[in-house]
C-alpha positions in Angstrom: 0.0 0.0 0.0 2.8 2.3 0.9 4.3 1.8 -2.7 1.0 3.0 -4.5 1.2 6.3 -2.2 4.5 7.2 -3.3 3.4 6.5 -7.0 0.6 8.7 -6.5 2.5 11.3 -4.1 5.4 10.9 -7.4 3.2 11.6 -10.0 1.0 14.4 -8.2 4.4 16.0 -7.6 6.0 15.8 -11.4 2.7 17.2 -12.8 2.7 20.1 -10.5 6.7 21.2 -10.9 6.0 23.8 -13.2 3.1 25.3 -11.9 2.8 29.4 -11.8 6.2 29.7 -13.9 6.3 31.0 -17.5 7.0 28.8 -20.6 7.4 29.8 -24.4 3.7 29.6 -25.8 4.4 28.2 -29.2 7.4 25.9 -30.2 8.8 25.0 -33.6 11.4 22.2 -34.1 12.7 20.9 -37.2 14.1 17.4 -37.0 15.9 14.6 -38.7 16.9 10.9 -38.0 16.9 7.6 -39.0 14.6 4.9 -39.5 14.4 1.4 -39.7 11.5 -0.9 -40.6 10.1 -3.0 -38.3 8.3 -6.1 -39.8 10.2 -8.1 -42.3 9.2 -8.7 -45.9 10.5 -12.0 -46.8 13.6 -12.5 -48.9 14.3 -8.8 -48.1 16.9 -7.0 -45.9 16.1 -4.0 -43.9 18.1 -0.8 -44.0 18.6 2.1 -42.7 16.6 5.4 -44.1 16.2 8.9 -43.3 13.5 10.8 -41.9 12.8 14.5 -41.6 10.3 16.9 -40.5 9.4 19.4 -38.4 7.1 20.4 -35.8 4.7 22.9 -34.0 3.3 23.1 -30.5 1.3 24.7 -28.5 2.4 24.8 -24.9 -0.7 25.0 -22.2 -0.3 27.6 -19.4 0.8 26.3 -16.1 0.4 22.8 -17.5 2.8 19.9 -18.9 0.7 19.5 -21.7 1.2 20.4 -25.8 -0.3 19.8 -28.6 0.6 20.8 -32.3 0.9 19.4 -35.8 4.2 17.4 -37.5 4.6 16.8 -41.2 6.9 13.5 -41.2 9.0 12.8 -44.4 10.3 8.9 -43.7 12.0 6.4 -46.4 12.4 2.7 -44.8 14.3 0.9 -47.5 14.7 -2.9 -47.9 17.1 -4.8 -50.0 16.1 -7.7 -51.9 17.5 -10.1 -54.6 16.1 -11.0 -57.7 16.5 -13.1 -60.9 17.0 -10.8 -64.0 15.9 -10.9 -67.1 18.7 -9.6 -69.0 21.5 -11.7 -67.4 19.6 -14.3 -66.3 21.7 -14.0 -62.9 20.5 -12.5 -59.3 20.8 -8.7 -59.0 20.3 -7.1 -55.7 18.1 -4.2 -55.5 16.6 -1.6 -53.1 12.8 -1.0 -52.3 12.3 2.7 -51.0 9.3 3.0 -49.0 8.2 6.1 -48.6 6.0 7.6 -46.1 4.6 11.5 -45.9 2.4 12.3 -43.2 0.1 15.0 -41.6 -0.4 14.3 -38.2 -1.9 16.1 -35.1 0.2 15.6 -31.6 0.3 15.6 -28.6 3.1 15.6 -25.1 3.3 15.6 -21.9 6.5 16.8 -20.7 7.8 15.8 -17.2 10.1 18.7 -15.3 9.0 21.0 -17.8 11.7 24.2 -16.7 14.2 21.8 -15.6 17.5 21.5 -17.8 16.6 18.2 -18.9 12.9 17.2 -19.3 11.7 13.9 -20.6 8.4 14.1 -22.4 6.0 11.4 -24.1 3.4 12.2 -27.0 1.2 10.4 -29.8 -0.1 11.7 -32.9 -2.6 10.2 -35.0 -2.9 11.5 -38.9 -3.2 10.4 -42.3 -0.1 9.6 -44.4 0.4 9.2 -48.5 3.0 6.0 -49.0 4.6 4.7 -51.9 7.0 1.7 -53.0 9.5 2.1 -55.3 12.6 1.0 -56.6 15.2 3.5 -56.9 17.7 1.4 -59.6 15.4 0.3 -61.7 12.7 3.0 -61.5 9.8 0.4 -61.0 6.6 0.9 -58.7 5.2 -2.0 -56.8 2.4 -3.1 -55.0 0.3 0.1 -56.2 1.6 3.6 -55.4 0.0 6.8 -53.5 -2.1 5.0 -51.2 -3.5 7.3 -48.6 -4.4 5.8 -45.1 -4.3 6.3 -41.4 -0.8 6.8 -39.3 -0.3 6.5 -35.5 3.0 7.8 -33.8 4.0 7.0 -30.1 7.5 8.5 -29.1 9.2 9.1 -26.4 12.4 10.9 -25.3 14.2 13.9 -23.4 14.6 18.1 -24.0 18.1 19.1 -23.2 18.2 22.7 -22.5 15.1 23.5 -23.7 16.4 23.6 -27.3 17.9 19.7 -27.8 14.9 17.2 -28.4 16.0 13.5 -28.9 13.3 11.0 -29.5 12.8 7.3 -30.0 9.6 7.1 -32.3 7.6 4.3 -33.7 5.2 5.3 -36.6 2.6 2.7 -37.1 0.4 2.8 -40.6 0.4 -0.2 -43.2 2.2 -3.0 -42.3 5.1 -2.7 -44.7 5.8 0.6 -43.8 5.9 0.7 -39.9 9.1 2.1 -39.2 11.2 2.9 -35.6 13.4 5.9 -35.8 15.8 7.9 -33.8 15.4 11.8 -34.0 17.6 14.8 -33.3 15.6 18.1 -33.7 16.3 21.8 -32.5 13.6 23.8 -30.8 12.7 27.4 -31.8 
């Protein structure tokens, strides 16, 4: 019983640390990282791809809480072999998947004045994807498909300027993606 009071004395205490003091209103932070995709496509290799954005908040008076918008710019790519018919030998190859999203967040950041604050958020949006291959120029599996995308991340502020994230973007199956992100807050 004495453990669930602390928890509860702990969390009532980390939500009101930055009560009556002043933070920025509105944030913007560009960002970029790296992804890599999470399930795998048989007879395919994951690789690494880069992701870049940015991102605006609005940061609630007195309270841990923002929300905001992102647009998300992500390319997983996967490396697969196949039998071609010009040589008739195996080629390798590269499938970039490619994911654009509009999405609306939202954080809660925990020691919001403090020097280093870590924070957790979601967003929920709609993303366009496509498949293609960049050597050989082909499409697969259709292209533009437009469809739901849901984003839990997690990480720590450094400075107030410094974010550093952990991110797992979640939207068709082929193209769910973890990335690491670096981004600079304005």
């Amino acid at each position: 019983m004495k453990k669930y009071i602390l928890i509860v004395v702990i969390a009532v205490f980390c939500t009101n640390v930055s009560y009556g003091q002043r933070i920025k209103k509105f944030n913007f932070e560009p960002f970029i990282g790296i992804n890599l995709p999470i399930k795998h496509i048989e007879d395919c290799s994951n690789k690494i791809g880069p992701t870049l954005g940015f991102e605006f908040r609005y940061n609630f008076e007195n309270q841990p809480f923002s929300i905001g918008g992102e647009i998300n710019c992500s390319v997983a790519v996967r490396e697969f072999s196949y039998l071609s018919n010009v040589t008739g030998e195996y080629e390798d190859d590269n499938l970039a998947l490619r994911n654009i999203s509009l999405s609306f967040t939202a954080d809660y950041k925990w020691n919001q004045l403090s020097k280093i604050s870590p924070f957790m958020g979601a967003s929920l949006g709609l993303s366009v994807r496509d498949m293609t291959s960049p050597h050989s120029g082909k499409d697969y599996w259709g292209t533009n498909r437009i469809g739901p995308n849901l984003t839990l991340r997690g990480g720590i502020e450094f400075f107030h300027r410094f974010r550093t994230s952990m991110v797992f973007v979640i939207t068709n199956k082929r193209y769910n993606v973890i990335s690491g992100r670096i981004g600079y807050v304005f």
